[in-house]
C-alpha positions in Angstrom: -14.1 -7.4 34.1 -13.6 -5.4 37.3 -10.3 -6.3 37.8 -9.1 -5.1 34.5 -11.2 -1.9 35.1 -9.4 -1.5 38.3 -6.1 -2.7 37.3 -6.4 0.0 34.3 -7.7 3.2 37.1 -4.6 2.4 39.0 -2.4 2.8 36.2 -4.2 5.6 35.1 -3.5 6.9 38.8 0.2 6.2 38.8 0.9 7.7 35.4 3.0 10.6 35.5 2.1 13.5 33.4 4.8 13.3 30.8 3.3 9.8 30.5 -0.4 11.2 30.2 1.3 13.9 27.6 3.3 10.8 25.6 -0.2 9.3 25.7 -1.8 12.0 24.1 1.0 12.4 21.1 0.0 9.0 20.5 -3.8 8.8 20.5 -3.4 11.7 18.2 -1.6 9.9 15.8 -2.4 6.4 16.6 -6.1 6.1 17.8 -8.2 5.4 20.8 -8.7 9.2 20.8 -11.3 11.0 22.5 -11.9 12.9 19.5 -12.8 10.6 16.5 -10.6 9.5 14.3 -6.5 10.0 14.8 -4.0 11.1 12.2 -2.8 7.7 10.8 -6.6 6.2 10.5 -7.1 9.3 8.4 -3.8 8.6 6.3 -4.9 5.2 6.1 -5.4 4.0 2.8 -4.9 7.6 1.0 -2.2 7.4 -2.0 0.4 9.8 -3.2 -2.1 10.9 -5.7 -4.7 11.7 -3.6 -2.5 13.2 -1.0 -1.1 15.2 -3.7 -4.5 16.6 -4.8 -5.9 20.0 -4.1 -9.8 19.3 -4.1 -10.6 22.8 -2.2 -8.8 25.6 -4.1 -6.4 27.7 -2.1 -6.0 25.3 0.7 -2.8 23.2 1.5 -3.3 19.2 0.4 -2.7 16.3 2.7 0.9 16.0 2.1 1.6 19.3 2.8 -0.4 18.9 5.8 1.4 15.8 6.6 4.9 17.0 6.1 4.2 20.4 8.4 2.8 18.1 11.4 6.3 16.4 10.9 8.0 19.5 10.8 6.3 20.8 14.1 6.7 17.4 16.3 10.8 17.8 15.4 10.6 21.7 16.1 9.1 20.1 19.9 11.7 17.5 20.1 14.4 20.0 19.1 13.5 22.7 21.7 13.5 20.0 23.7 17.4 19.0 23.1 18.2 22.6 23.4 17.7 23.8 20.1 15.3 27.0 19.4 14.3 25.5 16.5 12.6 28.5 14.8 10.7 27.6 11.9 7.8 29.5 11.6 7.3 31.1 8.2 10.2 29.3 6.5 10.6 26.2 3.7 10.5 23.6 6.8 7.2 24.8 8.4 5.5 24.6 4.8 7.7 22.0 2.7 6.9 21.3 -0.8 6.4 17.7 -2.2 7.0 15.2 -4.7 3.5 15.2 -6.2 2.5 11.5 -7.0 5.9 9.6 -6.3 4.2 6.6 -4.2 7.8 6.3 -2.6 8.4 9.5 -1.3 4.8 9.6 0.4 5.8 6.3 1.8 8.6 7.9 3.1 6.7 10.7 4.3 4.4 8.5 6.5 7.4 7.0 7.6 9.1 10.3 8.8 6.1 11.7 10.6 5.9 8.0 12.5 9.7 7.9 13.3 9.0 11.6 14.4 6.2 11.2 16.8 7.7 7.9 18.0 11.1 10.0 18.9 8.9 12.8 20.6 6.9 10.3 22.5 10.1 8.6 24.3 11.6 12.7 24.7 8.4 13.2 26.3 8.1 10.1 28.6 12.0 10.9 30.2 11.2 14.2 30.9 10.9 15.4 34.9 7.4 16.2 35.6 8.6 18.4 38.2 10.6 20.7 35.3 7.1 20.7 32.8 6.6 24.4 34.1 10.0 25.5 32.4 10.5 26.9 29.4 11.3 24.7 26.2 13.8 27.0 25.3 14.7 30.7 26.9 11.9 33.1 26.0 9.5 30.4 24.9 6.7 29.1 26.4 6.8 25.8 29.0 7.4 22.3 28.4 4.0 21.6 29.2 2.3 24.2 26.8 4.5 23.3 24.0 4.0 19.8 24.5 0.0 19.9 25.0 0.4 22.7 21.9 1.8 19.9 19.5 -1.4 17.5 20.6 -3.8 20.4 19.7 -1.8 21.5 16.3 -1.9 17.5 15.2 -5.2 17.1 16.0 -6.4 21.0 14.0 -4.6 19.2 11.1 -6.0 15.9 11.5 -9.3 17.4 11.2 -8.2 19.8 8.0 -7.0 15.9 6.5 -10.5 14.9 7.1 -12.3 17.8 5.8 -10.0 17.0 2.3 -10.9 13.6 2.4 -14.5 14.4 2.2 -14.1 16.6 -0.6 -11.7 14.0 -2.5 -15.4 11.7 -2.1 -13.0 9.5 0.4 -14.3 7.8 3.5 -13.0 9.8 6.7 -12.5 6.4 8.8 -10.2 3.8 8.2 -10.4 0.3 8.1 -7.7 -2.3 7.7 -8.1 -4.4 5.1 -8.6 -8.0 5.8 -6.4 -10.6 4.9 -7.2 -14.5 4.8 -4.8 -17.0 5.7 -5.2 -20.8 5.4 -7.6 -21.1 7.9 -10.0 -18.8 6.7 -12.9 -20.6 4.8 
């Protein structure tokens, strides 16, 4: 057991920060996470109809949520491909959706995986030495951004969990378990 403890300090050690920063844009999605539960153990299980519902009045549903932490992680990996990406206040920072269609959530999920997967590799070829830059001209660092997109996924992770209570849905997320052949 020490061994793999050591083996993992070292790597720990030898990690460069965009690595530590890739790291966190996945725990926030993906789990192991500090925190509690990530984004996709939250989304796990929920269906288009519940994402589609609005069990506290005047607050955004869990699609909407799910399609603007999509729409934030591309602004990130736009900014960082040089475009300014500015979608605050518009149609792509607060999308509509397809209430109910089980295909377009699907697709949804899909997006915001493919997304955070594409941000994640960005992330990892990035210089550490050029974190302190900005994104874009007149914008703050790479490194604010970046750790900015953890925080925002994690403020709306949290909002999904808070709507999964009120839909009377479990805020943790087990896999199903599947049998096969060998499975008395």
């Amino acid at each position: 057991m020490t061994d793999d403890y050591d083996s993992r300090l070292l790597r720990i050690e030898l990690m460069r920060e965009v690595e530590r920063i890739a790291d966190q844009l996945r725990r926030a999605h993906e789990g192991a996470a500090w925190h509690g539960p990530a984004l996709n153990e939250l989304l796990g299980g929920v269906t288009a109809a519940q994402a589609a519902a609005r069990p506290v009045a005047g607050a955004h549903c869990i699609w909407e949520l799910v399609l603007h932490v999509e729409a934030w992680e591309r602004v990130a990996l736009r900014r960082l491909g040089g475009d300014p990406a500015r979608i605050y206040d518009t149609g792509e920072d607060w999308a509509g959706i397809d209430a109910g269609d089980d295909g377009a959530w699907r697709e949804t999920l899909a997006r915001l995986a493919a997304t955070n997967a594409a941000l994640r590799e960005a992330v990892a070829a990035l210089d550490d030495a050029r974190l302190d830059e900005p994104i874009y001209p007149e914008m703050s660092s790479r490194y604010v951004t970046l750790h900015g997109v953890v925080q925002h996924t994690l403020y709306h992770a949290g909002q999904v969990a808070v709507l999964k209570k009120a839909l009377g849905l479990p805020t943790s997320y087990t896999p199903p378990v599947t049998q096969d052949a060998t499975t008395p």
